[in-house]
KEKE-3310 file (N, C-alpha, C; in steps of 0.2 Angstrom, whole numbers, plus 5000, padded with zeros to 4 digits):
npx = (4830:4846:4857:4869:4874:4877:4888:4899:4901:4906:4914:4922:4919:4930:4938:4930:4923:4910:4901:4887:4887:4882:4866:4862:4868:4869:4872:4886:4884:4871:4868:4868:4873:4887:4890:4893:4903:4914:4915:4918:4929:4938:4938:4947:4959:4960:4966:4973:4984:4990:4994:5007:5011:5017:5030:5038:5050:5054:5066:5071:5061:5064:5076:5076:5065:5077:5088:5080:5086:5078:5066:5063:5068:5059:5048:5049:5050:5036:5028:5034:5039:5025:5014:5019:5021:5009:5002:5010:5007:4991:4993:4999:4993:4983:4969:4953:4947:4940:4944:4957:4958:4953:4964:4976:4972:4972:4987:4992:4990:4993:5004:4998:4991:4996:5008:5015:5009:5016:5030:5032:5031:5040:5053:5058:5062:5050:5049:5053:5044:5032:5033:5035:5023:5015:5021:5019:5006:5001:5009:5000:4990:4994:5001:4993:4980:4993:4996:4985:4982:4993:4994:4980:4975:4964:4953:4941:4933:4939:4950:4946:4943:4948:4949:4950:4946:4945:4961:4964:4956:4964:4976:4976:4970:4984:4992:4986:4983:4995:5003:4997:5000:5015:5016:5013:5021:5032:5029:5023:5028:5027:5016:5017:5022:5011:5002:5006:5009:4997:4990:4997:4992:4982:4974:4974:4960:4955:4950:4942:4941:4932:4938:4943:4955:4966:4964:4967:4979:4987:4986:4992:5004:5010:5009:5021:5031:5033:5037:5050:5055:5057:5066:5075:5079:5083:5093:5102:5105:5111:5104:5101:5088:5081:5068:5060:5058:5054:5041:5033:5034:5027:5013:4999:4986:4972:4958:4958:4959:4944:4934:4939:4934:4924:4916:4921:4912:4898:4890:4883:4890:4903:4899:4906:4921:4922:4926:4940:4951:4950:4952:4966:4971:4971:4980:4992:4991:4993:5006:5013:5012:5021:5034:5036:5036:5047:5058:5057:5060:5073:5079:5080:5085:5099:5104:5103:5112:5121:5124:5130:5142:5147:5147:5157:5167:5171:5172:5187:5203:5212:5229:5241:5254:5256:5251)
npy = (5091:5091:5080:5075:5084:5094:5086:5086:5100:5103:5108:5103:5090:5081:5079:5075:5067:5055:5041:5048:5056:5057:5052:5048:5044:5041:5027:5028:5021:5011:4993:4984:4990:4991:4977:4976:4983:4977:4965:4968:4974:4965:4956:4963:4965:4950:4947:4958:4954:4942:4945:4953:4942:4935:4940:4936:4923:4905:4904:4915:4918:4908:4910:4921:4918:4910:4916:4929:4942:4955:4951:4951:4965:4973:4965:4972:4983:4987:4983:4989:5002:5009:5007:5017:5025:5030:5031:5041:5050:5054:5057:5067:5078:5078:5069:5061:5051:5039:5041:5042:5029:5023:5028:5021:5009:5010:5012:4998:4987:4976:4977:4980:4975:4985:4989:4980:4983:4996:4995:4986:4996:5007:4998:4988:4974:4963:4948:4950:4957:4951:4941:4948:4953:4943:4939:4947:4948:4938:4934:4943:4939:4937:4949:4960:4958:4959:4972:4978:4979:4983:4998:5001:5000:4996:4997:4985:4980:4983:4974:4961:4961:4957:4954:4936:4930:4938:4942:4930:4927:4938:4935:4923:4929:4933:4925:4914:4921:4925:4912:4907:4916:4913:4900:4902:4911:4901:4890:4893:4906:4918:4920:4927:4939:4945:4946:4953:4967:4970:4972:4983:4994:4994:5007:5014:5020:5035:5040:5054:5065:5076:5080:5081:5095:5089:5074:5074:5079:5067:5057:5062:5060:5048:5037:5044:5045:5032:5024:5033:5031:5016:5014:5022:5014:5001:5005:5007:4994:4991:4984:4979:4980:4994:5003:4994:4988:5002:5003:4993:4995:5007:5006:5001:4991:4996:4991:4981:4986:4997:4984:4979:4990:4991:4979:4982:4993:5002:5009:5021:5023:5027:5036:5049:5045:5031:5035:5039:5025:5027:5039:5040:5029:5036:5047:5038:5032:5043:5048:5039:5038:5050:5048:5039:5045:5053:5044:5040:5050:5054:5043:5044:5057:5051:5043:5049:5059:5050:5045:5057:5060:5047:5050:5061:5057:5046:5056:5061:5066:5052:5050:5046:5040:5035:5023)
npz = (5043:5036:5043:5039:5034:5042:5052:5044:5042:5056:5066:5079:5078:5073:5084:5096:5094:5095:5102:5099:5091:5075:5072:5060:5049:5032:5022:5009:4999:4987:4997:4985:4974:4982:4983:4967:4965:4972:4968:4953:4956:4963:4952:4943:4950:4951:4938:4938:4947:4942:4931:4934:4941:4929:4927:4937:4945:4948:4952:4958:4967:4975:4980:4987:4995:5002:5007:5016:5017:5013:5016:5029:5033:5027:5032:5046:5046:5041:5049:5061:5058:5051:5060:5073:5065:5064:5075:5083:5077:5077:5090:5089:5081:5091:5091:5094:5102:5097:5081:5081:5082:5071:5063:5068:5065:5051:5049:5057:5048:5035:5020:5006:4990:4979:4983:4974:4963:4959:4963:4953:4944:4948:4942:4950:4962:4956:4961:4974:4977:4979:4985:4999:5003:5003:5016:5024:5023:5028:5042:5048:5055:5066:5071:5069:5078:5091:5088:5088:5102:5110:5105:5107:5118:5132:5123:5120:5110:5096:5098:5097:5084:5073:5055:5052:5041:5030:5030:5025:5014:5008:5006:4997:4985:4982:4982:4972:4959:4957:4956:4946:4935:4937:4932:4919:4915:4914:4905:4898:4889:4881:4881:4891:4892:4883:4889:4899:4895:4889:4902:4908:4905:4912:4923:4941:4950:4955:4972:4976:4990:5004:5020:5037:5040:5049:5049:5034:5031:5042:5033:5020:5025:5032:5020:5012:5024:5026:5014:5013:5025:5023:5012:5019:5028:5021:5014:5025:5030:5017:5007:4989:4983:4987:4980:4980:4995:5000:4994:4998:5012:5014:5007:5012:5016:5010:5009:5017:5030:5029:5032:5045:5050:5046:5055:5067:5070:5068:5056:5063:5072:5068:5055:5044:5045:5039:5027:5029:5025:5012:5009:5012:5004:4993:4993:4994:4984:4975:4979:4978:4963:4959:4965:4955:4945:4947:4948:4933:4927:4931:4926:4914:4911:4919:4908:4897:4899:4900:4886:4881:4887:4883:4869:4869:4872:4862:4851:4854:4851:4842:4848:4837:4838:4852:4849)
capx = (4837:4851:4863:4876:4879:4880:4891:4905:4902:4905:4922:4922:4918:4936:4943:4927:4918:4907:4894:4881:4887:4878:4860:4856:4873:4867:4877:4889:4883:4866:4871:4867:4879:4894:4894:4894:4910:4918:4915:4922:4939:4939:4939:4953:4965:4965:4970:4983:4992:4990:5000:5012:5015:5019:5036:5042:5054:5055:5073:5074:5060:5067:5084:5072:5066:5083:5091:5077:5086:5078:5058:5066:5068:5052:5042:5051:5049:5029:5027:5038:5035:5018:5009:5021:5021:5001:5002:5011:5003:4987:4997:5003:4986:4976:4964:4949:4948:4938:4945:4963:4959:4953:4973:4979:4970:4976:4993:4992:4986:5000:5005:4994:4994:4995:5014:5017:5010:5020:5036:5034:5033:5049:5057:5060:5062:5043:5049:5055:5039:5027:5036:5037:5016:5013:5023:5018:4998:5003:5011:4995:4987:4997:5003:4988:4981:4997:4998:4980:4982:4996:4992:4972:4974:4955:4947:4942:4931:4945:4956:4943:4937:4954:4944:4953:4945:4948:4967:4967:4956:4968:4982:4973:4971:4989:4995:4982:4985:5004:5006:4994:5004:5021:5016:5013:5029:5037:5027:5023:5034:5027:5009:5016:5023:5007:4997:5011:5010:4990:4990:5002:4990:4977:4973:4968:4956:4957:4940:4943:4935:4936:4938:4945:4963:4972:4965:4969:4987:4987:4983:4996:5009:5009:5013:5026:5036:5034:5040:5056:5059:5059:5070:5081:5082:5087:5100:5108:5107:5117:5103:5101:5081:5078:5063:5056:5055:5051:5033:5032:5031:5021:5009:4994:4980:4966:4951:4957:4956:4940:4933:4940:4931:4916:4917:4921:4910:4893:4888:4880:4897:4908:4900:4908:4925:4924:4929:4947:4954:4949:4958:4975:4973:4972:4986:4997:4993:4995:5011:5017:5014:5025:5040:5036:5036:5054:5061:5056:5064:5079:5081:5079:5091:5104:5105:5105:5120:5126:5125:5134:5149:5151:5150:5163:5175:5171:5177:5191:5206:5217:5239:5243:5261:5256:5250)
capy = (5093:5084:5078:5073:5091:5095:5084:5087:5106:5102:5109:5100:5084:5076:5078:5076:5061:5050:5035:5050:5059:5054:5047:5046:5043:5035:5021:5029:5014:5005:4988:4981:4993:4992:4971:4976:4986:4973:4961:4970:4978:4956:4952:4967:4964:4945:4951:4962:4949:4936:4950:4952:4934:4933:4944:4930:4918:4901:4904:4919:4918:4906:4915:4927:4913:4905:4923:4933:4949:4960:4952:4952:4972:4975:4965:4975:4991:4987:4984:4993:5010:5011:5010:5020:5032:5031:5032:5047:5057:5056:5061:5076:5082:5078:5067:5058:5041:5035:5046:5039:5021:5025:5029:5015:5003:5007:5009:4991:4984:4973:4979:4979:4976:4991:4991:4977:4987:5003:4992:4985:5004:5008:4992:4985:4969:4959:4942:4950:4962:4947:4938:4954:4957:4937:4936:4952:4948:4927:4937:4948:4934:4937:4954:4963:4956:4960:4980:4985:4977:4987:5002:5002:4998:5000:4995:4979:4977:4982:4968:4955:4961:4959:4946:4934:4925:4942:4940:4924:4929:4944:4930:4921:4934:4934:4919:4912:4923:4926:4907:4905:4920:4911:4896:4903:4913:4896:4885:4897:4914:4917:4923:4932:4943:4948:4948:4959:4970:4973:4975:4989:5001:4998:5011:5012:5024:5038:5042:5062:5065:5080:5078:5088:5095:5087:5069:5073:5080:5062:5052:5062:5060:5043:5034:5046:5043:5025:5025:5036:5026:5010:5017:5025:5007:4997:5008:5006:4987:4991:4983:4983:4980:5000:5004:4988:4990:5008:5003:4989:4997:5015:5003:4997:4987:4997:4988:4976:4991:4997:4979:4980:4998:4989:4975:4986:5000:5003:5015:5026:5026:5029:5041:5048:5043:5026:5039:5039:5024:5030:5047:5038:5027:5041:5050:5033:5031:5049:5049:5034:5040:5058:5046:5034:5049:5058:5038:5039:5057:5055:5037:5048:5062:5049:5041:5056:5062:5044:5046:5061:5055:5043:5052:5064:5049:5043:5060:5064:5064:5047:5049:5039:5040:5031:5017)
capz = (5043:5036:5048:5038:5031:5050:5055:5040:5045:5064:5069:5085:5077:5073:5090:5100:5091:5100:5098:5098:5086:5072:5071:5054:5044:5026:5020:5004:4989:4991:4998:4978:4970:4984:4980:4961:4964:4975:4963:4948:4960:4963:4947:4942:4955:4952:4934:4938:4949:4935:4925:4939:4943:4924:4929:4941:4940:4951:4954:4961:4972:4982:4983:4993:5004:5008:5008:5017:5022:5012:5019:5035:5034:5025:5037:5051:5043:5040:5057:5066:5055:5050:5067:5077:5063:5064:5084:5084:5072:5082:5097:5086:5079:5095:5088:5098:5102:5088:5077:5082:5082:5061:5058:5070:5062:5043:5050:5057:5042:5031:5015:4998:4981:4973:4982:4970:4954:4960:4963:4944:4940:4949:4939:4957:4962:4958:4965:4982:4981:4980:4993:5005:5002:5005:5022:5028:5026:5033:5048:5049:5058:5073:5072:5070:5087:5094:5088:5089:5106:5112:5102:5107:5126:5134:5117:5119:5103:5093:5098:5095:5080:5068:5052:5050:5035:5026:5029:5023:5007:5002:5003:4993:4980:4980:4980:4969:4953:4954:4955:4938:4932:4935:4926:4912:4912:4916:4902:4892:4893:4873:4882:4897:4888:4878:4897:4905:4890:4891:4910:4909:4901:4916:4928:4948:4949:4963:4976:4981:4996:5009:5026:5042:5041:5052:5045:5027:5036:5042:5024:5016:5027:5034:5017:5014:5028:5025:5009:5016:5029:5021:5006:5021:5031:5016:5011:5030:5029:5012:5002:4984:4982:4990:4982:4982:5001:4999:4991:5003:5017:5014:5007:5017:5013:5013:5009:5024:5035:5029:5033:5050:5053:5048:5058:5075:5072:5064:5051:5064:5079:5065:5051:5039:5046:5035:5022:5028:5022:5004:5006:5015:4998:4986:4995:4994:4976:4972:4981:4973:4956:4959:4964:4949:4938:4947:4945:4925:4924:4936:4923:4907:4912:4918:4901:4892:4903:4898:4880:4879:4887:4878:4861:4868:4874:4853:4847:4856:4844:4845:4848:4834:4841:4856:4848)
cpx = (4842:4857:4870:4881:4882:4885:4900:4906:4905:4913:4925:4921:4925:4942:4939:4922:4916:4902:4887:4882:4883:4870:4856:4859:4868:4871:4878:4885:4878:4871:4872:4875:4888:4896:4896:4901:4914:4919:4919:4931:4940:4944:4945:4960:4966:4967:4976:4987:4992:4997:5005:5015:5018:5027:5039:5043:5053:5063:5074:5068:5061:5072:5081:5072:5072:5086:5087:5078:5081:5068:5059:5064:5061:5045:5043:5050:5040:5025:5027:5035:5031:5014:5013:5021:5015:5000:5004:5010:4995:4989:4998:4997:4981:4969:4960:4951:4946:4942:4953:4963:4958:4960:4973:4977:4972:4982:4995:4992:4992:4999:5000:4997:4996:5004:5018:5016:5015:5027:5040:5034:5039:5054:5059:5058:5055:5044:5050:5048:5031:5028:5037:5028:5013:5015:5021:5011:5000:5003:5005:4990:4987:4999:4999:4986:4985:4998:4992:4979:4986:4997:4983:4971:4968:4950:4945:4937:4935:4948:4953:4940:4944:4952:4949:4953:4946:4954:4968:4964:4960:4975:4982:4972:4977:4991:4993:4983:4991:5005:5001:5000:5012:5021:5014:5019:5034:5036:5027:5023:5030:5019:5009:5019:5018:5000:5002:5007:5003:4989:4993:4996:4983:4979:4970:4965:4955:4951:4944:4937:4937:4933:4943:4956:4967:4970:4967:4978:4994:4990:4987:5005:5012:5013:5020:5031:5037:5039:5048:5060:5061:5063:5076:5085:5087:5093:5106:5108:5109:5111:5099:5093:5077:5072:5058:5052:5051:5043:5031:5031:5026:5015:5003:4988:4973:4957:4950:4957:4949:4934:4933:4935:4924:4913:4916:4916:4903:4892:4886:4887:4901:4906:4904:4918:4925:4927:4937:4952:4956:4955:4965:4977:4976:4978:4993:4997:4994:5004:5016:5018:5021:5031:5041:5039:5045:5058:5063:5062:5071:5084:5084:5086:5098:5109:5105:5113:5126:5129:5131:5140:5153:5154:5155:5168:5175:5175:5184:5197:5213:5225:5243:5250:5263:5254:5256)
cpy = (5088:5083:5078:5079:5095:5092:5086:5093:5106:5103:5106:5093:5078:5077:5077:5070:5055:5045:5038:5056:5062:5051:5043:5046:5037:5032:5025:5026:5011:4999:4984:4985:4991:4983:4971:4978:4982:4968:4962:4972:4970:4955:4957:4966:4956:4944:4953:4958:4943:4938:4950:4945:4934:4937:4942:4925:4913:4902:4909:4919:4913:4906:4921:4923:4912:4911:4929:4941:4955:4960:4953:4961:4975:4974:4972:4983:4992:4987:4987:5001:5013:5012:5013:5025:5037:5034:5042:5053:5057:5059:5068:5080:5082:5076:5064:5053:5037:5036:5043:5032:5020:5025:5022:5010:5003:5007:5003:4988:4983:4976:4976:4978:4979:4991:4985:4980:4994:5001:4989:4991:5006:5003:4990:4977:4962:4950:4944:4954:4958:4944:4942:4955:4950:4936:4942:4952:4941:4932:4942:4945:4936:4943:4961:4963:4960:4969:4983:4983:4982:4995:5006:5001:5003:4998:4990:4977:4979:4976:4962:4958:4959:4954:4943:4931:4932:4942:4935:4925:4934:4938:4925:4923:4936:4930:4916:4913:4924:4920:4905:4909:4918:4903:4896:4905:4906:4891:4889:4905:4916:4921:4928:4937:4949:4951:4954:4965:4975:4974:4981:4993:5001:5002:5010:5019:5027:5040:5049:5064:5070:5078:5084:5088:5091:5077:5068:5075:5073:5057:5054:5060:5053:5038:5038:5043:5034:5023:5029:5033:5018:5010:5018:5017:5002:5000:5006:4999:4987:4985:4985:4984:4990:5002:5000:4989:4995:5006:5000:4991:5003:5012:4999:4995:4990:4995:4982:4980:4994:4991:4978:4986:4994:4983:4977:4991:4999:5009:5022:5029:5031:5038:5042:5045:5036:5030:5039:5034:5025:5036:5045:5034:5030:5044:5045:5033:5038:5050:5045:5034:5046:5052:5041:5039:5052:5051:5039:5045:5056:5049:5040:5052:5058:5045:5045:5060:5057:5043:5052:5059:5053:5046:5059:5061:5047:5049:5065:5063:5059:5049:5044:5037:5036:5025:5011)
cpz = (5041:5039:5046:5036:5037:5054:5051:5040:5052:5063:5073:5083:5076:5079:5096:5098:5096:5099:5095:5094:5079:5072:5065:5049:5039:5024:5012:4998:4994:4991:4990:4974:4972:4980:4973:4963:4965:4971:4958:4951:4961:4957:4942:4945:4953:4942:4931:4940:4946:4931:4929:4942:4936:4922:4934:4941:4947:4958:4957:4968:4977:4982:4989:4998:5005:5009:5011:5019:5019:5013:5024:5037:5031:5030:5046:5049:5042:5046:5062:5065:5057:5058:5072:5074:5065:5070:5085:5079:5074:5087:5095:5085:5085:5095:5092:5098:5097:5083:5075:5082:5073:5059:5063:5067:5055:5044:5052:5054:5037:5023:5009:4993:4977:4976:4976:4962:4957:4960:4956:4942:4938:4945:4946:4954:4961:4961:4972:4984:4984:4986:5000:5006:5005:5013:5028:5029:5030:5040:5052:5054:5064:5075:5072:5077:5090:5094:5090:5098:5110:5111:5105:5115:5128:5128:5117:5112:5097:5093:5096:5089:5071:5063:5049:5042:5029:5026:5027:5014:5003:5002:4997:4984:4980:4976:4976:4960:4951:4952:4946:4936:4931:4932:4921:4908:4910:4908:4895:4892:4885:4876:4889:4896:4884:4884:4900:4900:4891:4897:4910:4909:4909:4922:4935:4947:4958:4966:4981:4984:5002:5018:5029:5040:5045:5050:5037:5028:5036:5038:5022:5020:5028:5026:5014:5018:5029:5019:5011:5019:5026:5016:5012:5026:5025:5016:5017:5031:5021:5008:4995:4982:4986:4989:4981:4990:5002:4999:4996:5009:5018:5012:5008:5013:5015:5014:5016:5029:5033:5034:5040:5053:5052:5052:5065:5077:5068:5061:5056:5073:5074:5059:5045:5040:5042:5028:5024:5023:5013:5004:5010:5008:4992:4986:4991:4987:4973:4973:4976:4966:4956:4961:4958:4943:4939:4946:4938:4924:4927:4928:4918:4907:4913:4913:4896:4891:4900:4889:4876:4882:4883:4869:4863:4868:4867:4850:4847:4852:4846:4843:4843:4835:4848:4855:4845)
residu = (UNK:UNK:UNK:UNK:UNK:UNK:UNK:UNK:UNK:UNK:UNK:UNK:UNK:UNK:UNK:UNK:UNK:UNK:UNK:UNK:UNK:UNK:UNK:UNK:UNK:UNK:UNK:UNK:UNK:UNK:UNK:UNK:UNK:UNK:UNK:UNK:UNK:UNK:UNK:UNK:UNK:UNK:UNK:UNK:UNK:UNK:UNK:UNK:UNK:UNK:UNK:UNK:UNK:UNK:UNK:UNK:UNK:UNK:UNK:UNK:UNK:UNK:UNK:UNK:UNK:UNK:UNK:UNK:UNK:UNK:UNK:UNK:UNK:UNK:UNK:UNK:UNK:UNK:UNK:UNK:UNK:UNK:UNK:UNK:UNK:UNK:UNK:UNK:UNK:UNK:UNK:UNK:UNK:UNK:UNK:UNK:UNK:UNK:UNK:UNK:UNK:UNK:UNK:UNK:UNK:UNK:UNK:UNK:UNK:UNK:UNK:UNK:UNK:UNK:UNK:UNK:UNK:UNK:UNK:UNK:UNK:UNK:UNK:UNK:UNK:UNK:UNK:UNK:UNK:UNK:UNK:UNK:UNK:UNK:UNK:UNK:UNK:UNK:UNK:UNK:UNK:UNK:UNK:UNK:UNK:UNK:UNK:UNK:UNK:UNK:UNK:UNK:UNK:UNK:UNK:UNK:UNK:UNK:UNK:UNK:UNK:UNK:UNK:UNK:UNK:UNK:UNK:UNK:UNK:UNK:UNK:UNK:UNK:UNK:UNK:UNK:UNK:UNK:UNK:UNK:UNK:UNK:UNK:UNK:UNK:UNK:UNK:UNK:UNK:UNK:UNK:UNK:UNK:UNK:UNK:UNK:UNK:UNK:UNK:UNK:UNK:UNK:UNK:UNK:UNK:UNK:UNK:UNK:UNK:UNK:UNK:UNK:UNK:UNK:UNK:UNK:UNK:UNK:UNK:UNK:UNK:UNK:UNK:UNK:UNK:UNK:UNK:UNK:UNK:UNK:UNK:UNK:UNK:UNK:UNK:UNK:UNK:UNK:UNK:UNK:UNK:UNK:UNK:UNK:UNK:UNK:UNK:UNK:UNK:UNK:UNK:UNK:UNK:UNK:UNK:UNK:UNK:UNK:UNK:UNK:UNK:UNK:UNK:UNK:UNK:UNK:UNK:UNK:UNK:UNK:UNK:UNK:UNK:UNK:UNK:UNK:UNK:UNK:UNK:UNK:UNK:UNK:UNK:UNK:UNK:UNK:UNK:UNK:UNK:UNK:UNK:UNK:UNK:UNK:UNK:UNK:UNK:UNK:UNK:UNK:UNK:UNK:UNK:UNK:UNK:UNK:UNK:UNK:UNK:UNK:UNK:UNK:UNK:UNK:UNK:UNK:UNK:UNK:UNK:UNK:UNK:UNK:UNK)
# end
């Protein structure tokens, strides 16, 4: 019999989940295939923020350092938000304990890079967006810990399981290509240019996958209300970066929550539950194109509105008597 077909049929399953759940959950990608992927998603990602540092300047990024108000409000909005939003939308749906700790943990998890390609969509700010994604994984050291600690009371492998050498490698893969990226703009602006240009056209590629109502419920809601919120905060600290923060905060680092899940939990506790942060990512990124695309259009239409103005204030007919 196949277990797994019975376990994604099991109605009782996402609120009732337990170590013995499962006994014969198969691992997604042989182990050979998952390294290829991880490899190629490596080598695409330090790519894109090559291309993305090549739209950063020296000068303004450190007017964000010595002016932090608008990391200040991101990283409070990242942390603050996200795992309270998480918290309580467990609460709301009535989720298990496992089941619940799978959202806690992606809501804990510091912002991604994909809020950086989404934030160069929006034409947002890219030196504050870099700066808001590096201080929020740095801080992840300490903050993490701290959330799933106060969030997960009674889990004690949880709290010791948060990896730390993977938050220091996704800082690395930040920091690492933006800074190539900005000394090319810097030395040579004449070739970043022609890198911005060809990055543009790449795509993230989306992984649909079905799971129980109230965690796909979850998935979609969770970066929403992040992206809302953090658009609704800036605007009440009156600043001008809004959907820069916006992206910055809806946007969680999935693959460093995955990481996490595999680190706490083994293949046969968790099941198909490592499928979450896949379908909270697809959400995020579906989400974030639909506000990418009503920015584009909202842009279009207010330039269109602008044009005609202008050419009735051109044909209005001049008083030559008052001049």
């Amino acid at each position: 019999m196949n277990h797994t077909v019975d376990i994604l049929s099991d109605p009782d399953l996402w609120h009732n989940i337990t170590a013995n759940t499962t006994s014969s959950y198969t691992p997604i990608m042989p182990s050979v295939m998952e390294k290829t992927t991880d490899i190629i998603l490596t080598i695409v990602l330090f790519i894109t923020m090559v291309s993305l540092g090549c739209t950063m300047e020296v000068s303004k990024i450190k007017h964000h350092i010595m002016k932090p108000k608008g990391v200040v409000i991101a990283v409070l909005a990242q942390y603050g938000i996200m795992p309270l939003t998480a918290f309580c939308l467990t609460k709301v749906f009535q989720l298990g304990e496992t089941v619940s700790v799978v959202v806690l943990i992606c809501g804990c998890c510091p912002g991604g890079t994909l809020s950086n390609i989404f934030a160069l969509a929006l034409q947002g700010d890219m030196n504050l967006s870099i700066v808001m994604t590096s201080c929020s994984t740095l801080l992840a050291l300490g903050m993490m810990p701290l959330l799933l600690y106060l969030y997960c009371q009674g889990l004690s492998s949880i709290q010791s399981t948060v990896p730390y050498v993977e938050i220091i490698v996704s800082l690395v893969l930040i920091l690492v290509p933006c800074g190539i990226g900005i000394l090319i703009n810097t030395y040579r602006p004449q070739y970043s240019k022609i890198i911005t240009k060809v990055c543009a056209y790449s795509q993230e590629s989306v992984i649909l996958t079905v799971v129980s109502p109230p965690l796909l419920a979850i998935a979609a809601l969770m970066p929403l209300i992040g992206y809302s919120f953090g658009y609704v905060i800036s605007a009440i600290f009156r600043l001008n970066q809004r959907r820069t923060v916006s992206m910055e905060t809806g946007c969680q680092n999935v693959p460093l929550c995955t990481t996490i899940l595999k680190i706490a939990f083994s293949q046969e506790v968790m099941g198909p539950l490592f499928l979450f942060p896949m379908v909270y990512g697809s959400f995020q990124l579906l989400e974030a194109v639909a506000l990418i695309v009503l920015f584009r259009c909202y842009q279009r239409f207010t330039r269109k509105e602008k044009g005609k103005n202008d050419s009735r204030f051109q044909q209005l007919p001049v008083n030559k008597g008052l001049l």
